[in-house]
N, C-alpha and C positions, 0 to 999 in steps of 0.2 A: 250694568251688564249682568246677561244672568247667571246666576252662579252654576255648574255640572253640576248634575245628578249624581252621587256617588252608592256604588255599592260597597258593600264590607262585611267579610269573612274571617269570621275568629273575634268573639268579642270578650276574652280573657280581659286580664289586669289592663293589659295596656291595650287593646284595641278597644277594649269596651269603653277605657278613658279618652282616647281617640273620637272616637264616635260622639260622644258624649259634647266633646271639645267643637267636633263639625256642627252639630247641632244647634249648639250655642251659634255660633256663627252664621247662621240663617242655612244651611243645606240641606236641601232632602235627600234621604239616605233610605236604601234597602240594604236589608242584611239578612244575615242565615248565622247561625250556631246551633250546636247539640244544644247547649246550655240554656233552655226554654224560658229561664229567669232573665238571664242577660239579654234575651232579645225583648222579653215583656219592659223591661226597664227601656230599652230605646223606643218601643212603639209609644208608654206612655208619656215621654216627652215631645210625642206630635210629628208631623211631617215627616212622617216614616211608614214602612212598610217589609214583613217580615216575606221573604222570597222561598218557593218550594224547591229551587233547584240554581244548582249554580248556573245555565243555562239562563235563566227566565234572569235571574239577577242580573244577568250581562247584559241582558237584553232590555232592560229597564232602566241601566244605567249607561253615563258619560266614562266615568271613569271607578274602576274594579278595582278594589284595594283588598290585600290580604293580609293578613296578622296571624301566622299560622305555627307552628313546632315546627315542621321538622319538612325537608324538602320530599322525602315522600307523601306527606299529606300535601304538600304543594300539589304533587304534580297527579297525585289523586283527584283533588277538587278541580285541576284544570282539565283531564283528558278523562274522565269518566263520561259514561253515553249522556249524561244528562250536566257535563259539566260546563265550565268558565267559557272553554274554547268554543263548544257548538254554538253561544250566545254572542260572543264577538263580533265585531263587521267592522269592516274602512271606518279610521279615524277615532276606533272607541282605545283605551289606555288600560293597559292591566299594573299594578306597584306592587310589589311583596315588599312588605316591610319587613319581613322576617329575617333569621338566618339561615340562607340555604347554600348549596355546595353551586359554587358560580356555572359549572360545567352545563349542569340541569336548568338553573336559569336562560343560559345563552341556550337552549334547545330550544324552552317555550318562547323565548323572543323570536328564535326563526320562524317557528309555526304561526306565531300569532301575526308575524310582518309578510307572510305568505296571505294573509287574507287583508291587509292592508291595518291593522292595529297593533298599536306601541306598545313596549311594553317599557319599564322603570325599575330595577331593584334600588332598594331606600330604608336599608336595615337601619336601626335605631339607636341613639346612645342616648343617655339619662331614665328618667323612672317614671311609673306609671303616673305620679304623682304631677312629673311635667308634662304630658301627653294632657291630661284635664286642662293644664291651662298654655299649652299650643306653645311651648319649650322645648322643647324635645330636640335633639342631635340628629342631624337627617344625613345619612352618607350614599345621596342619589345617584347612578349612573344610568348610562343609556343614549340613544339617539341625542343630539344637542336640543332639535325640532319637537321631538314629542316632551323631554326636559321642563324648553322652555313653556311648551304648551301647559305643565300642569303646574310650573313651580305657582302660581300664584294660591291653590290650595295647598300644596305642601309650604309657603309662605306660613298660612296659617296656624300648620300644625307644629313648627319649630324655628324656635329664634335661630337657629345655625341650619343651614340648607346647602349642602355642599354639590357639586357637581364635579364626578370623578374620574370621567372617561366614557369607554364604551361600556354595555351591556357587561355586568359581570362585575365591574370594579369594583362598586360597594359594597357587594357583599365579599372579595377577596379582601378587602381594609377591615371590615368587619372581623371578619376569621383572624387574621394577622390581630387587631386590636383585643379583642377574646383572648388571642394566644397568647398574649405579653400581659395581660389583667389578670387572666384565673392562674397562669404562670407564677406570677408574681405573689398572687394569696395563699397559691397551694405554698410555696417555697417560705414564706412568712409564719404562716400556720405551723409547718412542721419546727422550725425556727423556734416559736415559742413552747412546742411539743417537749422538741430534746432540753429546751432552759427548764421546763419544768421535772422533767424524769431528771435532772442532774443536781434538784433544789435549789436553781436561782428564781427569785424572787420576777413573774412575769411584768410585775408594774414595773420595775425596776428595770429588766429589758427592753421595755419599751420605751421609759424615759431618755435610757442612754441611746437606745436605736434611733427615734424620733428628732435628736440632738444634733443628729448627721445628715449625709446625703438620702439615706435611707428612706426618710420621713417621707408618707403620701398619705392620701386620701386609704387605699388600701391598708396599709399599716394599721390608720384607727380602725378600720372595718376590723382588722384580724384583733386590735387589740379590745374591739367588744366583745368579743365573742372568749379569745382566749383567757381573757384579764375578769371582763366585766360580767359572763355569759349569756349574753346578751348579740340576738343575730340582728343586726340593721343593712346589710349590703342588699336583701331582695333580687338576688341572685343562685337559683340551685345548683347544688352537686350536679343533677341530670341536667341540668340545662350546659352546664360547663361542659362535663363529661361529653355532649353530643355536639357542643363546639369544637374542641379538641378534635375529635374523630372527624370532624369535617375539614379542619384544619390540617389534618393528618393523611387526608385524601387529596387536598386541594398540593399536599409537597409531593407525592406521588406522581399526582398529572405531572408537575412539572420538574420529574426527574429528579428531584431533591428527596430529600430527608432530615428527620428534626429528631435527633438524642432527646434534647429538651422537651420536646412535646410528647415525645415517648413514655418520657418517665411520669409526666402530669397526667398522662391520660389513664397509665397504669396507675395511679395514685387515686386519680377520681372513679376509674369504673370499680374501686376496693370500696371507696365510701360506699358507691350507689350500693354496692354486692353484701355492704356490712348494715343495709339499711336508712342511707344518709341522705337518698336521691333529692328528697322533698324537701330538704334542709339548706342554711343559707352555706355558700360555699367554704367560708372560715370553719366551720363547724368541723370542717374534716381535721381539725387539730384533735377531735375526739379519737378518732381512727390512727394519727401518728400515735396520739399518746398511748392508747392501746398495744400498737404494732411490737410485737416480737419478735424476734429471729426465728 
């Protein structure tokens, strides 16, 4: 069977290792980035081609995959005069694998299902590291039909491929899953902040903390960085920060409100404003441990 054409936008950490991973797998691939290195590295792995506009990329391809920041550059790349959408037609699939705010997703899905193409959001869980070898946490939603139409390339790209509902879901699990992670870091972090402004001994809090229900995967992240100073989560302050505020719009829509998120988010945009942005998110134990009255 032949395998779709795919295009792909954004070839940062994890989409370049995406790409890299379709590759391998026998697909031909168009793609577009600023970053003129990361596309020179996928053309010289062959059966590729670099596209002058999101347009032409649509148009070249089965199925349009995005790996983007932030839902404004989303919906930049798709409604620009020369963008995603003017390339579309009946039957072609658009995936943002990104995190973006659900609201703006279910837009581009009506527009895109007004000219007869699907659309999939399929934000991501795990590291750049598993996207190169087609591991990666897939939390897909969307039409059941256009779903099943693509799972067998999103097969590829991650051993967990979930199906979450309508248009929108995956990226609302996404945010909620963000919201209880970086929640959890920033609240650890400052945890071993005040042990330390008090002289107890960090290794020794984390032994005892580790000992309990406490103990996660988070914990040792916070207690590299705090104990060991050493960042391994590969996760930023700004990238946290602009989950939160998305997270923080998506309780708005829906009439609620989040204390909790409140205070994380005010916690994270202090690091980004104290210089942290580009730093792994534990790090903001520098900025507790700093903080004064």
């Amino acid at each position: 069977m032949t395998k779709p054409v795919i295009g792909f936008i954004g070839l940062g950490l994890m989409g370049g290792n995406m790409v890299e991973n379709l590759q391998n797998r026998g697909y031909e691939v168009n793609v577009m980035d600023l970053n003129k290195d990361a596309v020179a590295a996928v053309l010289a792995r062959g059966n590729a081609s670099e596209a002058a506009s999101g347009k032409e990329l649509a148009e070249k391809s089965d199925i349009v995959m995005l790996c983007l920041t932030t839902s404004e550059v989303v919906e930049k790349v798709v409604y620009g005069e020369t963008g995603i959408l003017a390339g579309m037609s009946e039957g072609k699939t658009l995936i943002d694998f990104g995190t973006s705010i659900p609201a703006s997703t279910k837009k581009i899905g009506a527009d895109l299902a007004e000219i007869g193409a699907g659309m999939i959001d399929a934000p991501l869980g795990r590291t750049p590291a598993h996207a190169k070898d087609g591991l990666l946490n897939i939390m897909a939603a969307g039409d059941i039909d256009t779903f099943n139409k693509v799972k067998p390339v999103l097969d590829e790209q991650g051993e967990n491929v979930f199906h979450l509902g309508a248009l929108g879901s995956g990226h609302v699990t996404k945010l909620v899953n963000n919201f209880m992670g970086m929640t959890t870091v920033a609240t650890m972090s400052q945890a071993f902040a005040v042990a330390k402004l008090a002289g107890v001994d960090g290794q020794q809090l984390f032994d005892i903390m580790s000992a309990g229900p406490s103990n996660s995967p988070f914990m040792q992240f916070c207690k590299f960085y705090a104990v060991d100073g050493e960042e391994k989560l590969g996760f930023s302050v700004a990238n946290a920060n602009k989950d939160l505020g998305y997270f923080l719009a998506l309780c708005e829509e829906l009439g609620t409100k989040s204390l909790i998120a409140e205070g994380t988010s005010t916690s994270l945009q202090a690091a980004v404003d104290a210089g942290m942005g580009n730093n792994d998110v534990p790090v903001i134990f520098d900025y507790f441990t700093n903080l004064k009255k």
